[in-house]
C-alpha positions as CSV (number, residue, x, y, z in Angstrom):
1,X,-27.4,-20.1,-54.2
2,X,-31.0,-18.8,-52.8
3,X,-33.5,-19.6,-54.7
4,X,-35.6,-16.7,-55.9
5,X,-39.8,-17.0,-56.4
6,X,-39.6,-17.0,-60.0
7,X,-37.7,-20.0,-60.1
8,X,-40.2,-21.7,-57.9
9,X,-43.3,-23.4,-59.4
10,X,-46.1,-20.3,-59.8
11,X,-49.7,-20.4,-59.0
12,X,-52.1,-22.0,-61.4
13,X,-55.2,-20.8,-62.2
14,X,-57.5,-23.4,-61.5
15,X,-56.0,-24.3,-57.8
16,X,-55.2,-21.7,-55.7
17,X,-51.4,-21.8,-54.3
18,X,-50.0,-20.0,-51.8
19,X,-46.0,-19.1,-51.0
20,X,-44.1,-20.8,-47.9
21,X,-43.1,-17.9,-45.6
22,X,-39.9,-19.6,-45.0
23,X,-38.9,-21.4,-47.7
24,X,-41.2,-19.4,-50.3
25,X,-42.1,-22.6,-52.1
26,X,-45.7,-22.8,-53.5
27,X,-48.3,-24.9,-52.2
28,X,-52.1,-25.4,-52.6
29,X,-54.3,-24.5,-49.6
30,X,-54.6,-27.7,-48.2
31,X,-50.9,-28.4,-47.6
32,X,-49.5,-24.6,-47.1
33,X,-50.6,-24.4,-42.9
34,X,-48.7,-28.3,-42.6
35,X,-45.5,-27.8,-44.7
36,X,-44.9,-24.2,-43.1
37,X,-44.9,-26.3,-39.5
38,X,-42.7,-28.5,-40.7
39,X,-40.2,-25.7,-42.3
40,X,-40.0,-24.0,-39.1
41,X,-38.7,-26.6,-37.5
42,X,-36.3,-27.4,-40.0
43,X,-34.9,-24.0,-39.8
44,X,-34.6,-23.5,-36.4
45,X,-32.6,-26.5,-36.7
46,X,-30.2,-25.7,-39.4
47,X,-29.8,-22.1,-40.2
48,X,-28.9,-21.2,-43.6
49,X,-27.1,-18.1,-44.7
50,X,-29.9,-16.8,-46.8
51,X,-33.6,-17.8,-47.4
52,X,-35.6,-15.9,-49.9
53,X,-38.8,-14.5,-48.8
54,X,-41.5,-12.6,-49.9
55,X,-41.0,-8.7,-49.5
56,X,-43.7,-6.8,-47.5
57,X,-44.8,-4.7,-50.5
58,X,-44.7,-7.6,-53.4
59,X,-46.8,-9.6,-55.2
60,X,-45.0,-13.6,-56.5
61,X,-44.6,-12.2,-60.0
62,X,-42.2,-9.4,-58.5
63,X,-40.2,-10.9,-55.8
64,X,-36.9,-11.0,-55.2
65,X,-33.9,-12.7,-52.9
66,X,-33.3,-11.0,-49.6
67,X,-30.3,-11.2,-47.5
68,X,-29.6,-13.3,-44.6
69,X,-30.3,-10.2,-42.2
70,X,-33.8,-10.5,-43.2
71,X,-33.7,-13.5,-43.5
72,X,-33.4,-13.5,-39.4
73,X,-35.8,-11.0,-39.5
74,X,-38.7,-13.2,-41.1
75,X,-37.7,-15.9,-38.6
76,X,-38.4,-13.7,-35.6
77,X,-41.8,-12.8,-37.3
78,X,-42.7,-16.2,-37.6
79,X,-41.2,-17.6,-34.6
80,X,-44.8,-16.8,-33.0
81,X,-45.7,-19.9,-34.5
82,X,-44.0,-21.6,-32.4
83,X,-45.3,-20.1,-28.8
84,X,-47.2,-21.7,-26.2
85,X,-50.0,-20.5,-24.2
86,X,-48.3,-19.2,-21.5
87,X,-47.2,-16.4,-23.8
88,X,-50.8,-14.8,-23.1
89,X,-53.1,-16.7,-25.0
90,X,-53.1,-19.9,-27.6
91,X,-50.6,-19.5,-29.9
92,X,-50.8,-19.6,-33.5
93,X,-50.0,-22.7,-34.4
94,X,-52.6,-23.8,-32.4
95,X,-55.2,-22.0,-33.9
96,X,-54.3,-22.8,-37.2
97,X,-54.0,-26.7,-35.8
98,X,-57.6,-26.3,-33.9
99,X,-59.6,-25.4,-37.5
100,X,-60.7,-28.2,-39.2
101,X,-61.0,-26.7,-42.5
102,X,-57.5,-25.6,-43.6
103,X,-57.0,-21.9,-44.0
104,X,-56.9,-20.6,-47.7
105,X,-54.4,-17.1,-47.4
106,X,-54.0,-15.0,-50.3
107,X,-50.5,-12.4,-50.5
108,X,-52.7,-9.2,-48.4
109,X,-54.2,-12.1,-46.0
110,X,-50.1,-13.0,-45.0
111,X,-48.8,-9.7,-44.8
112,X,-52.0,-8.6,-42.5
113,X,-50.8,-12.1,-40.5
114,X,-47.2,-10.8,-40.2
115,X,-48.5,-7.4,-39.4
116,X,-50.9,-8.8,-36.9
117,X,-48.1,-11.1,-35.4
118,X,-45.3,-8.3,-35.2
119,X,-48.2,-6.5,-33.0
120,X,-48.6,-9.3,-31.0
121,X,-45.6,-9.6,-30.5
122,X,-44.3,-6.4,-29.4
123,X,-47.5,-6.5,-26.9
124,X,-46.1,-9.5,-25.3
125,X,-42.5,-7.9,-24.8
126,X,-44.4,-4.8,-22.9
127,X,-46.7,-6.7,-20.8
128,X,-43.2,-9.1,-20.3
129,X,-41.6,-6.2,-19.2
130,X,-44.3,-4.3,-16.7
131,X,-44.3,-7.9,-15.4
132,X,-40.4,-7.6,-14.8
133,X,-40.7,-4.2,-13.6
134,X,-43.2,-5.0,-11.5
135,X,-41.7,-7.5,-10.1
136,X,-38.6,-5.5,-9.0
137,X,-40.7,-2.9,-7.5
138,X,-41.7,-5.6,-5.7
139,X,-38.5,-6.7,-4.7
140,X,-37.8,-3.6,-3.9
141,X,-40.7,-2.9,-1.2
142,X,-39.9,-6.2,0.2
143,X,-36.2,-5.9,0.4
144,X,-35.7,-5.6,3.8
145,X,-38.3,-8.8,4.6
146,X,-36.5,-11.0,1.7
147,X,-33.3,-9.8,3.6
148,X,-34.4,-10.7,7.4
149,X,-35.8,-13.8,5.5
150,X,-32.7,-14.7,3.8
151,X,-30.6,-14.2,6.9
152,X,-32.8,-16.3,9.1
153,X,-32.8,-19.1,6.4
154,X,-28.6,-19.3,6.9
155,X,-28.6,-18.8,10.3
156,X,-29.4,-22.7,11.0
157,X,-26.1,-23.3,8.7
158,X,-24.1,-19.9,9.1
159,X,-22.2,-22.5,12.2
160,X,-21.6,-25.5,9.4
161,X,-20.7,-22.9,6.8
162,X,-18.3,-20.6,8.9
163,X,-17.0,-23.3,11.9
164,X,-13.7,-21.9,11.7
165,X,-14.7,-18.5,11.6
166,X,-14.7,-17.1,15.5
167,X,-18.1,-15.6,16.3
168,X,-16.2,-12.6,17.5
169,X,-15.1,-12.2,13.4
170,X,-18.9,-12.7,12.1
171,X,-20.4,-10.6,14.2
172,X,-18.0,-7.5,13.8
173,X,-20.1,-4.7,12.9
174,X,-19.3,-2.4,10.0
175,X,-21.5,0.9,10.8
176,X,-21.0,3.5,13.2
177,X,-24.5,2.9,14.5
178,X,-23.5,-0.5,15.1
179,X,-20.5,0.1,17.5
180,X,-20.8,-0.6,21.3
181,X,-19.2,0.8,24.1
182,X,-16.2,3.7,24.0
183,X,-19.3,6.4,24.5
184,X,-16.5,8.9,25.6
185,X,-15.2,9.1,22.3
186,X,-17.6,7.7,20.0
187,X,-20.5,8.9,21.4
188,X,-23.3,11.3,19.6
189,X,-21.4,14.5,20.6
190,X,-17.9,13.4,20.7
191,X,-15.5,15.3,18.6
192,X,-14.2,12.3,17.0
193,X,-17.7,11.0,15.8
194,X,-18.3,14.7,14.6
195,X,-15.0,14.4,12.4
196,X,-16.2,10.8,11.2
197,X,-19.7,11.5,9.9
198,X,-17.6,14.8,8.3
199,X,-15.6,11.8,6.7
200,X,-12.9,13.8,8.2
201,X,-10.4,11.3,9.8
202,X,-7.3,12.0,11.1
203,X,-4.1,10.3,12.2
204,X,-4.7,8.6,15.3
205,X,-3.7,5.6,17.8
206,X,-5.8,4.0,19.3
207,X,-4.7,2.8,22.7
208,X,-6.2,0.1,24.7
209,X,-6.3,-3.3,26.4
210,X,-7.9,-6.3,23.9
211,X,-10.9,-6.8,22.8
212,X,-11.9,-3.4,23.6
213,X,-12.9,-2.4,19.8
214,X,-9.7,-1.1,18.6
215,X,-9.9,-3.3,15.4
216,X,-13.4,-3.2,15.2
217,X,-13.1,0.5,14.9
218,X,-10.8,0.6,12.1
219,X,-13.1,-2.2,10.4
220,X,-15.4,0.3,10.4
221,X,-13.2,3.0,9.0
222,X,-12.3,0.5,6.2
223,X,-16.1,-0.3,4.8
224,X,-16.3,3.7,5.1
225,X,-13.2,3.9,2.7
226,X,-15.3,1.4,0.5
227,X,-18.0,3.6,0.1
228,X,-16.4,5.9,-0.8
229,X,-13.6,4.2,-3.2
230,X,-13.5,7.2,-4.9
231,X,-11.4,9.6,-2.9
232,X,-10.4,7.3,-0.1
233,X,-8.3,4.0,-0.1
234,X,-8.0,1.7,3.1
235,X,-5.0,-0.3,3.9
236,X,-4.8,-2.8,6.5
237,X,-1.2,-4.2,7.4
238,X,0.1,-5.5,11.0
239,X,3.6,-5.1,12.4
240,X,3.6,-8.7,13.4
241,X,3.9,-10.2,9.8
242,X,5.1,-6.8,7.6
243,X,8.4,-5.1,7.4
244,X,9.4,-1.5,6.0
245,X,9.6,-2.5,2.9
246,X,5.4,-3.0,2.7
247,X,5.1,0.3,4.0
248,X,7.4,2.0,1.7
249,X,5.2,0.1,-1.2
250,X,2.1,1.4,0.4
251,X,3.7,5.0,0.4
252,X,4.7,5.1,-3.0
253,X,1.0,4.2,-4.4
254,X,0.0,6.6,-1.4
255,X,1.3,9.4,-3.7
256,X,0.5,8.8,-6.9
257,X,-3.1,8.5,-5.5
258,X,-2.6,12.0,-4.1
259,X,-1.9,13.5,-7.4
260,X,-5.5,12.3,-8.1
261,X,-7.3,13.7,-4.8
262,X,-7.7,10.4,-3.1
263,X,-6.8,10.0,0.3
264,X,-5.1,7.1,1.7
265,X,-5.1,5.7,5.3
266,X,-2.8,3.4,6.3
267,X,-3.8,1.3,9.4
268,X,-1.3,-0.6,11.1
269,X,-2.5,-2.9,13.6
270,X,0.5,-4.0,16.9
271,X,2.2,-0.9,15.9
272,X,4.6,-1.0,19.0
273,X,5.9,-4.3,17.2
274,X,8.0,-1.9,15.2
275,X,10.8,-0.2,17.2
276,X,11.4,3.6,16.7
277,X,13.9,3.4,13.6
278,X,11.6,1.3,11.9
279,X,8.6,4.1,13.5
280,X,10.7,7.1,11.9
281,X,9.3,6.2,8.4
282,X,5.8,7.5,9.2
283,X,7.0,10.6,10.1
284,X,7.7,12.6,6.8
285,X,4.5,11.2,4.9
286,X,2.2,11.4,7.8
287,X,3.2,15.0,8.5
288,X,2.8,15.8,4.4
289,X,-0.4,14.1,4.7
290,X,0.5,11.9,2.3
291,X,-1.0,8.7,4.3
292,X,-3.6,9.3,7.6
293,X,-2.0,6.5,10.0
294,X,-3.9,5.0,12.3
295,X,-2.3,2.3,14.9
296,X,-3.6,0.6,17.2
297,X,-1.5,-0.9,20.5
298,X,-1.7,-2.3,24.2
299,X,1.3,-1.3,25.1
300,X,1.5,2.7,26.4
301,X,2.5,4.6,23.5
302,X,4.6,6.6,26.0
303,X,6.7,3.8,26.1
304,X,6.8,2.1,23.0
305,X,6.1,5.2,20.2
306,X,7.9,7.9,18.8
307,X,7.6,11.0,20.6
308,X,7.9,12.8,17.2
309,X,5.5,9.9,16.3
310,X,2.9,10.7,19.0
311,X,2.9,14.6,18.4
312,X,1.9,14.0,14.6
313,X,-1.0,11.8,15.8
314,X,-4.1,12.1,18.5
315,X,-4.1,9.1,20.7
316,X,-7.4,7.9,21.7
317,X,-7.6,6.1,25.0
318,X,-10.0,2.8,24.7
319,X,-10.8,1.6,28.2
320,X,-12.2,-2.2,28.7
321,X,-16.3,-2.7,28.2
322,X,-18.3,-2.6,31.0
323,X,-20.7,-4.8,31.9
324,X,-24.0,-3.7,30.5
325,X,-22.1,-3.0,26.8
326,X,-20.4,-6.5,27.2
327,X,-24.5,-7.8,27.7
328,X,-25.6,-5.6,24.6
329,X,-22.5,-6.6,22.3
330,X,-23.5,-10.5,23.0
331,X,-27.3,-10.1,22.4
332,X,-26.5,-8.9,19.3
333,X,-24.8,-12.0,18.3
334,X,-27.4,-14.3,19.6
335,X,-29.3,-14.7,16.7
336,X,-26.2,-16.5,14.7
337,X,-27.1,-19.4,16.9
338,X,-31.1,-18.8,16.2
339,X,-31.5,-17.9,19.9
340,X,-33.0,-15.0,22.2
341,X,-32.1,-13.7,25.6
342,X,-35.2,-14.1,27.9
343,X,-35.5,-12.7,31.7
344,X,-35.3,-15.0,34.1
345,X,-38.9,-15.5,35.0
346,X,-39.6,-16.2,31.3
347,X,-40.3,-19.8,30.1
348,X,-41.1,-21.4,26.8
349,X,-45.1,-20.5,26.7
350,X,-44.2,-17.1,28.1
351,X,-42.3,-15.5,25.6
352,X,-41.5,-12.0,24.7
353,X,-43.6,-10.9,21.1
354,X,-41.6,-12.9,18.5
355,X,-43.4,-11.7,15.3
356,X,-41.1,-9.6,14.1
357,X,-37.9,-12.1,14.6
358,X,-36.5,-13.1,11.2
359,X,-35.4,-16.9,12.8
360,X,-38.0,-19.2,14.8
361,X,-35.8,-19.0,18.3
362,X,-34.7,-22.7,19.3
363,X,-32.2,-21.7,21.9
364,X,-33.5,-19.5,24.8
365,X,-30.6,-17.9,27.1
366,X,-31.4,-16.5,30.4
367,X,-30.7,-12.9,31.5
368,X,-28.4,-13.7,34.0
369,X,-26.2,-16.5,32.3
370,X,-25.5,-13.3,29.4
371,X,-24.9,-11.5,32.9
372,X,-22.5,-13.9,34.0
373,X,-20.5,-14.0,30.5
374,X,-20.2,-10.3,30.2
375,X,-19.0,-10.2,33.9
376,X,-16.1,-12.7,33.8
377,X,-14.5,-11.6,30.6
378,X,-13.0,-8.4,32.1
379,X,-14.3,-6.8,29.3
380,X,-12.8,-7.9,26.5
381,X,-15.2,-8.6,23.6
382,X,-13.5,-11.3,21.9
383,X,-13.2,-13.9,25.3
384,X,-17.3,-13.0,25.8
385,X,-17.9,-13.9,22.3
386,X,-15.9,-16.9,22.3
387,X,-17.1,-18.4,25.6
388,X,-20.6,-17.4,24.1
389,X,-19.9,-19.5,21.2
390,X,-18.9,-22.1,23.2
391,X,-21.9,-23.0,25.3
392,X,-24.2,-22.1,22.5
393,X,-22.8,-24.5,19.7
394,X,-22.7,-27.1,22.7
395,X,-26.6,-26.8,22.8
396,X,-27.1,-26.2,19.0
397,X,-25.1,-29.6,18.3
398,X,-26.0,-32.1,20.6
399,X,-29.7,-32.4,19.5
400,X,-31.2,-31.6,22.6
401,X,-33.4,-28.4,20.6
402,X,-36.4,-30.2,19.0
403,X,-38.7,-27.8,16.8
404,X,-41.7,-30.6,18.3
405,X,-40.3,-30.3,21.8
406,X,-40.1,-26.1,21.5
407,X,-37.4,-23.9,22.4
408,X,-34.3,-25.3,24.3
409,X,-33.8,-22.8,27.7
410,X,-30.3,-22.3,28.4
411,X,-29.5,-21.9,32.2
412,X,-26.9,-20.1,33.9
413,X,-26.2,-23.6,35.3
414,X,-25.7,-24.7,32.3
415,X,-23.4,-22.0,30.7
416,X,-20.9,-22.7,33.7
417,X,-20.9,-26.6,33.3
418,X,-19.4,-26.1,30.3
419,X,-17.4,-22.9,30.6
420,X,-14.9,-22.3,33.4
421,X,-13.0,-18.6,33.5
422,X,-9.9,-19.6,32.4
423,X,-8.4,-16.1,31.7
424,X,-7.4,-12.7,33.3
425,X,-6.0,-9.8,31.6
426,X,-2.7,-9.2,32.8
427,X,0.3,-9.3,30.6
428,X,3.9,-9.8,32.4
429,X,5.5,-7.2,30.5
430,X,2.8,-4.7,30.2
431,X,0.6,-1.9,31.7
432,X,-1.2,-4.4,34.2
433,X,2.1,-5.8,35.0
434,X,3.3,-2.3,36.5
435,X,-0.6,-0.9,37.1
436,X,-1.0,-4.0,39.3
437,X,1.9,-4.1,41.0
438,X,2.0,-0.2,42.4
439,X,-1.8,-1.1,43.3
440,X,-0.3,-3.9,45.8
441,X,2.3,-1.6,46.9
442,X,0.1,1.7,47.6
443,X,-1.9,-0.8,49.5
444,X,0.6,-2.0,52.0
445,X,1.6,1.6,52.2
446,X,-1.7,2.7,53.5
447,X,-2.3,-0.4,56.1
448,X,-5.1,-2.0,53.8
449,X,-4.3,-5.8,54.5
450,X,-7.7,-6.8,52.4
451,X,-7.0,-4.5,49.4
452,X,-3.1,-6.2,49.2
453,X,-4.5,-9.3,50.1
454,X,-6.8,-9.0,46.8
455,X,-4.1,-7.1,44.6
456,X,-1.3,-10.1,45.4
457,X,-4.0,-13.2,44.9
458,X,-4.5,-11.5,41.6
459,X,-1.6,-11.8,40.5
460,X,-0.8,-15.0,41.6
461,X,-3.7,-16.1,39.7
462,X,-3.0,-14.2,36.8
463,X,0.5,-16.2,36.2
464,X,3.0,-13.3,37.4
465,X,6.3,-14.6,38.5
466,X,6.2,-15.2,42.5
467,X,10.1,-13.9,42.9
468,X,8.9,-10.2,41.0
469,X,6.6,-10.0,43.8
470,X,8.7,-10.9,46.9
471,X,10.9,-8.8,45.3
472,X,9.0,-6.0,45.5
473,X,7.4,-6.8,48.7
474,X,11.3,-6.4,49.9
475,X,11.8,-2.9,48.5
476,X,8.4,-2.2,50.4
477,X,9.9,-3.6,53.7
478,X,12.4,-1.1,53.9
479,X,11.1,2.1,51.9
480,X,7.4,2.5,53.9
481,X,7.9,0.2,57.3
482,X,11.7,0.5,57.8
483,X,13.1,1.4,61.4
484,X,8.9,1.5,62.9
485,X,9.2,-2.6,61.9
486,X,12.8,-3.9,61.2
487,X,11.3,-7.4,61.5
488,X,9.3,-6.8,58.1
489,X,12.4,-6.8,56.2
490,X,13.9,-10.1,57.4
491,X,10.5,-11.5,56.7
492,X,10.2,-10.2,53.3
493,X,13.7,-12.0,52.3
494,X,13.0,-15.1,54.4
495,X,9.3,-15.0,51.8
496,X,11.6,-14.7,48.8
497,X,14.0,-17.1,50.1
498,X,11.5,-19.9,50.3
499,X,9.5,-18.9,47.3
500,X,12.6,-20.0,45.6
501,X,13.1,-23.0,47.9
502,X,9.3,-24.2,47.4
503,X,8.3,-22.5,44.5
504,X,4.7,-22.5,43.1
505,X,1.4,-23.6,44.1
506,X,2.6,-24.4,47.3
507,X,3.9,-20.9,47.9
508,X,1.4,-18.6,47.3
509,X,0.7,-19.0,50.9
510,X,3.8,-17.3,51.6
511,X,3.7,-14.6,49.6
512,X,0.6,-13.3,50.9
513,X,1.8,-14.0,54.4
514,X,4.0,-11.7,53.6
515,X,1.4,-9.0,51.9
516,X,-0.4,-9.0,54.9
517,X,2.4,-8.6,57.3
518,X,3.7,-5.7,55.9
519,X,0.0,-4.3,54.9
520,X,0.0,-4.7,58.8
521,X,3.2,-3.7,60.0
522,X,3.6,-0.2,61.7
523,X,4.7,2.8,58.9
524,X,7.9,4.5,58.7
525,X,9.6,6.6,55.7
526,X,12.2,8.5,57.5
527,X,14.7,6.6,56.4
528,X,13.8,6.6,52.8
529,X,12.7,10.5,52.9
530,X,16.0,11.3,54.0
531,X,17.8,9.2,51.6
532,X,16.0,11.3,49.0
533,X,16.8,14.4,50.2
534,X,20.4,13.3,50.3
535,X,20.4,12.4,46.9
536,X,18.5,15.2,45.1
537,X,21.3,17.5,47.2
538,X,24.0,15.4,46.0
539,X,22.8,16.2,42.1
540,X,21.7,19.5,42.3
541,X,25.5,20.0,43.7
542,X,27.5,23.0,41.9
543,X,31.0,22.8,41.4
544,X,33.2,19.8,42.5
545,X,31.9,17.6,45.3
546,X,33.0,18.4,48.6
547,X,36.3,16.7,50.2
548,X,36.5,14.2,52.6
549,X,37.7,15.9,55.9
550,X,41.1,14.8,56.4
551,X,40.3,13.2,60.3
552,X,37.8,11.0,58.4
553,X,40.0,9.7,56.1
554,X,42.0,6.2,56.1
555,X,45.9,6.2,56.7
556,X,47.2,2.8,55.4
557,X,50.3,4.3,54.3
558,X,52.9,6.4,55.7
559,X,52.7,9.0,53.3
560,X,48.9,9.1,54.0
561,X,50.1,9.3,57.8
562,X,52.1,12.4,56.8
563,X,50.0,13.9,55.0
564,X,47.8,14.3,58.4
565,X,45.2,11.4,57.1
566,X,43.3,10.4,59.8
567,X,45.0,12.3,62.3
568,X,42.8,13.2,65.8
569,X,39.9,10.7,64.7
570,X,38.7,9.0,67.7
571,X,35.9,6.6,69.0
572,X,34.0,8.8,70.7
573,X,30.3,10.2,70.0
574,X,29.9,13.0,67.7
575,X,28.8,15.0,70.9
576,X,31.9,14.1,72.8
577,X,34.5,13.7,70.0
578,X,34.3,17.4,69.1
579,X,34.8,16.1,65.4
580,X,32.8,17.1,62.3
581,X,31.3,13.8,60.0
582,X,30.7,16.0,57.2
583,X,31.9,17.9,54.8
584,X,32.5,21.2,56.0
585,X,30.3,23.0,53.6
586,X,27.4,20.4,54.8
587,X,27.9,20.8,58.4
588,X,24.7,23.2,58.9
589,X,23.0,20.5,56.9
590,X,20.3,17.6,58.4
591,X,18.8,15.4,55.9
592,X,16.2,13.6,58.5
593,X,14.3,17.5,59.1
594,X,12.4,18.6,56.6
């Protein structure tokens, strides 16, 4: 049980005593200032439940025991004791340790000590606080420096830290204002970019070779959705690894978020992957505006989407980057390798103003090796990036940029020792397949031996199958030289012959000695004009198709023989024979005029 101040020895007259604030035992002036050190410390240590002390308004004769709330109460008054200077001043344990007489305190003196103290105190806790406050207004000004500072100090590790990461992935930008290239429809006064910053976005696929931003795109559209968690969800899925039943899970959460006014949008990356039963599921919640689908493809949605599908959606065309966005796409990621793009005239003590560069450059790439990377990638942003990483982590890891030595310059000379193109765009079952193809052929058609020269090479280079072209180098030989050159088609099958007898590298030099023979070869469609016209008047034919006149018909039987088949046919020509070849409701009928 506490023990209460009457129980504890009281003050004698002829020494003055004065109560412990802790324990509120008494002691005579000499001793009170040491023993009360030596009680804080004790109770810090061991906390008991209750401790009397001496109320604020009592004199020793009237106390009484307290509870341990105040008990905590008292501690945190006296708990000042126990501060340090660097709370704003000397505390007051040192003051009372500095006097050489020892303080004599009578009852008013202490409670004008705890008074003093509480003060003191609460003084400290304001001036602790501006100084907090202060400090995040500080921040706060700052936070764009501390930012650039923070990213410069991880970009010397950001290639140790996220090695497996592709530059392509790290650099992918999240804000509109961020997005290169696709100005037709992302532009300032697009309709598309109107609808966005509206937060308006509808159902949409996105159609377009790789590497052209389609996923970048819906990146962005996702970290818009964050923002804005509220009333709009993302979802991200791909028809290379999901099935319908994802999609019917993503549905079913799709409306029970609509009963709440949040908006979902579903985006569904390779969406030709799913053929047009699986495609059919969209169609209901899309059109209900349950889900706002967006898919993205490289394959014509013509082709490989729902019609139903496409007229519930806008397709958006993405063409490849050009050049100059390629060259501003990888500036931009530059600085992940702490480097710069200089001009070509530029050298290490003639640099552009770096002041304002959150990273101290140690890699400087010339104008024209960026050039030569944003001009052999055929505008796809992930092969620039990735041949960017390359030849910068080539530099950045073999030692040769020394802070003492300056800035490393990187060469076009040097980008191509260690980076040969390796890649065209042209997928064998795919636009460029056919887009390619119909180029070669359009250019025999019109006599240009260099442009099918350059369309064939192409392909060769690109991987196509050598028999698909002498193939259609075959087809060509008969439907736009024909009778003018009937040498081209025995030389078109003699190419395909030996393509399959030789096969490739050694005969590419066939094929296009075939291109340019029939790029060369005099020009006749009459034959395959008049084979059209013959077959459109064929199908467009009313009624049952006409008999075979009954002198043109063959008699291997005697019953065909008296039934007048074949009778007055002769071997004579049409102008001397006096027989009709045609049917006779043709005869008036010439398929080789026009």
């Amino acid at each position: 049980m506490a023990e209460s101040i009457l129980d504890s020895p009281q003050p004698s007259t002829s020494s003055p005593k004065y109560p412990c604030p802790v324990c509120n035992k008494w002691f005579i002036a000499t001793k009170i200032n040491e023993h009360a050190d030596q009680c804080l410390n004790d109770s810090i240590c061991d906390e008991p439940e209750e401790v009397p002390i001496v109320q604020a308004n009592s004199r020793p004769e009237s106390s009484s025991t307290v509870t341990a709330s105040q008990t905590n109460e008292s501690k945190r008054h006296y708990s000042i004791f126990e501060r340090n200077s660097s709370s704003g001043g000397p505390s007051k344990r040192a003051r009372c340790e500095s006097t050489d007489q020892p303080r004599s305190l009578t009852v008013e003196q202490l409670e004008n000590e705890i008074i003093s103290l509480e003060t003191e105190e609460e003084e400290e806790v304001e001036c602790t606080k501006r100084n907090i406050s202060s400090q995040d207004m500080h921040v706060k000004r700052n936070e764009p420096e501390q930012r650039a500072k923070s990213t410069a100090t991880s970009l010397h590790t950001s290639d140790t830290l996220d090695s497996n990461v592709p530059l392509a992935e790290r650099v992918r930008p999240t804000e509109i204002e961020d997005y290169i290239g696709q100005d037709q429809i992302m532009g300032r006064n697009t309709i598309l970019r109107k609808l966005f910053d509206n937060g308006t976005i509808p159902s949409m696929i996105l159609w377009g070779p790789p590497g052209c931003g389609k996923t970048t795109l819906a990146h962005i559209i996702a970290n818009h959705c964050k923002k804005n968690a509220g009333i709009m969800r993302f979802v991200k899925l791909s028809a290379t690894m999901v099935g319908v039943a994802e999609v019917k899970e993503v549905v079913k959460v799709a409306k029970n978020d609509a009963k709440f006014k949040r908006r979902t949008i579903l985006f569904m990356d390779e969406i030709h992957r799913f053929n047009k039963a699986q495609q059919d599921l969209f169609l209901p919640h899309v059109e209900s505006g349950t889900i706002t689908l967006i898919g993205a493809t490289t394959e014509n949605p013509s082709f490989s989407l729902n019609s139903a599908l496409l007229s519930r959606c806008r397709v958006i065309v993405l063409e490849k980057h050009s050049v100059e966005s390629m060259m501003r796409i990888l500036e931009r990621a530059l600085p992940q390798y702490e480097a710069i793009m200089i001009k070509d005239n530029n050298n290490v003590n003639d640099l552009p103003d770096l002041s304002k560069l959150p990273f101290v450059p140690r890699l400087l790439l010339n104008e024209d090796a960026v050039r030569w990377l944003a001009e052999t990638c055929d505008g796809d942003a992930r092969i620039g990036l990735n041949g960017l990483q390359l030849a910068l982590r080539a530099f950045k890891l073999d030692g040769t940029s020394d802070e003492e030595l300056g800035p490393k310059i990187i060469s076009l000379e040097d980008v191509r020792e260690g980076i040969k193109k390796s890649h065209l765009l042209y997928d064998r079952n795919g636009d460029q397949h056919y887009d390619i193809i119909s180029a070669l052929h359009k250019s025999i058609r019109a006599s240009d031996d260099n442009a099918a020269l350059y369309w064939v090479t192409r392909m060769i280079a690109s991987g196509e199958d050598p028999r698909f072209i002498c193939r259609r180098m075959v087809r060509m030989a008969s439907e736009d030289i024909g009778i003018a050159d009937t040498n081209a088609l025995q030389v078109a099958t003699t190419a395909l012959t030996a393509v399959q007898s030789v096969g490739m590298p050694e005969a590419d030099v066939i094929i296009a000695h075939c291109a340019v023979y029939l790029a060369r070869a005099p020009k006749s469609r009459e034959v395959y004009d008049a084979y059209k016209r013959c077959r459109e008047s064929i199908d467009q034919w009313k009624g049952p198709m006409p008999s075979v006149p009954l002198h043109l018909r063959n008699a291997p039987t005697k019953l065909m023989q008296d039934l007048n088949y074949g009778f007055g046919y002769n071997l004579l020509h049409k102008d001397q024979s006096g027989l009709t070849y045609l049917p006779e409701e043709l005869e008036e009928v010439d398929y080789f005029s026009d």
